[in-house]
C-alpha positions as CSV (number, residue, x, y, z in Angstrom):
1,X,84.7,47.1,85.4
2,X,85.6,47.6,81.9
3,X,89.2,48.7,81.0
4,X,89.6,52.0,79.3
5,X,91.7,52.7,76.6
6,X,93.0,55.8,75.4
7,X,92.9,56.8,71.7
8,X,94.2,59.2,69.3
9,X,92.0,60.3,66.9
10,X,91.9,63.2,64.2
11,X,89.0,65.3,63.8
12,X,89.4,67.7,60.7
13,X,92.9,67.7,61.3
14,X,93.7,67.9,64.6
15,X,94.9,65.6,67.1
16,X,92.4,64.6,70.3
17,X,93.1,61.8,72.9
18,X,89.5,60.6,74.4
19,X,89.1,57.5,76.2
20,X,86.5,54.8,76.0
21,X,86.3,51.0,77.1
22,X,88.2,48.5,75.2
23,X,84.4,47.0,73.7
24,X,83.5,50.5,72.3
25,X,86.5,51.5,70.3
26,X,84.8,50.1,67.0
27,X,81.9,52.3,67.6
28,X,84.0,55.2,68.5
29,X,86.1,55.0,65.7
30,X,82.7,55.0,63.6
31,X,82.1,58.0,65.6
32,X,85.2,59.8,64.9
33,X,84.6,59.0,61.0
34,X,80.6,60.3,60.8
35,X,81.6,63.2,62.8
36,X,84.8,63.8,60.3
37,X,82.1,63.4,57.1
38,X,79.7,65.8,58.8
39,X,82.4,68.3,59.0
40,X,83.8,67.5,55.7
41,X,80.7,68.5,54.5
42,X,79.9,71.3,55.5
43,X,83.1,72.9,54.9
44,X,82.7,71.8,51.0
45,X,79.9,74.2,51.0
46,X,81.9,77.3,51.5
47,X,78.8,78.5,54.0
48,X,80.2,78.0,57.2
49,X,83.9,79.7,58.1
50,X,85.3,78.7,60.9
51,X,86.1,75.3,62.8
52,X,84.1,75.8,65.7
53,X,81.4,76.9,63.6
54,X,81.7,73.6,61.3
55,X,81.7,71.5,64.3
56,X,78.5,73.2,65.5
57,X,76.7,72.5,62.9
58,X,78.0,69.4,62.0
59,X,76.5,68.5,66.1
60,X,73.2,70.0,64.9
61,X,73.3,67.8,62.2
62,X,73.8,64.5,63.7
63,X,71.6,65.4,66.8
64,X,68.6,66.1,64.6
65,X,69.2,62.8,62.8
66,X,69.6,61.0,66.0
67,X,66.2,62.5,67.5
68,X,64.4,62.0,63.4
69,X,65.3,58.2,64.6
70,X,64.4,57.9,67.6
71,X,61.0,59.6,67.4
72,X,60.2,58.2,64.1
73,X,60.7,54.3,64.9
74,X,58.7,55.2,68.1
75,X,60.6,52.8,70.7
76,X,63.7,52.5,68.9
77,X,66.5,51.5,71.5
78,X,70.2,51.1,70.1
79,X,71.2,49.7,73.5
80,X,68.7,47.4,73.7
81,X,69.4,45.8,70.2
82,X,72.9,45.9,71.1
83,X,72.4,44.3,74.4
84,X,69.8,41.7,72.4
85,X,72.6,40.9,69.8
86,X,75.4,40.2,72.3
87,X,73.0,37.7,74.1
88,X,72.3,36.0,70.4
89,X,76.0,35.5,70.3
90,X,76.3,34.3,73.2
91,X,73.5,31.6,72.8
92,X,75.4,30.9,69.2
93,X,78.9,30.3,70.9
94,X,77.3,28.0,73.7
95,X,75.7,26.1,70.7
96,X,78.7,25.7,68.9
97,X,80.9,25.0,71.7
98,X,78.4,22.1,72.8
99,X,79.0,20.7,68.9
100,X,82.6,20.9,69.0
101,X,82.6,19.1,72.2
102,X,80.9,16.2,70.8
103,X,84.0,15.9,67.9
């Protein structure tokens, strides 16, 4: 079981705690900052009034690219590549670990 770890994080200016495990804060924190551009942006238009509104649209926004991605690369699987690429490394750190024991 993977140990969760509670975060403060500003959105826009306010304050949120949210909780995710220890692995994912990286991506969370990426999270946190595409979210906080999104919002950012919008609000530089001077279209959209409101903070709920903003973060409606800025939700629209990053769902639509999300589902552009995913339908067009056809089987495009983040968790697979992620999953692929943490059993790369782990190949690479036995390999290396096998060279260092021969020093």
């Amino acid at each position: 079981m993977s140990e969760i770890k509670q975060l403060d994080v500003s959105i826009m200016g306010r304050e949120f705690r949210v909780g995710c495990p220890v692995e994912e804060e990286p991506t969370l924190l990426q999270a946190v900052d595409l979210l906080n551009e999104k919002m950012q942006e919008i609000r530089s238009t001077g279209k959209v009034v409101g903070l709920e509104k903003i973060a409606i649209m800025a939700a629209l926004n990053i769902s639509h690219e999300f589902l552009q991605v995913r339908v067009g690369g056809g089987d495009f699987d983040i968790g697979e590549i992620q999953r692929r690429i943490k059993n790369m490394d782990t190949i690479v750190d036995a390999a290396l670990q096998e060279q260092n024991d021969l020093f």
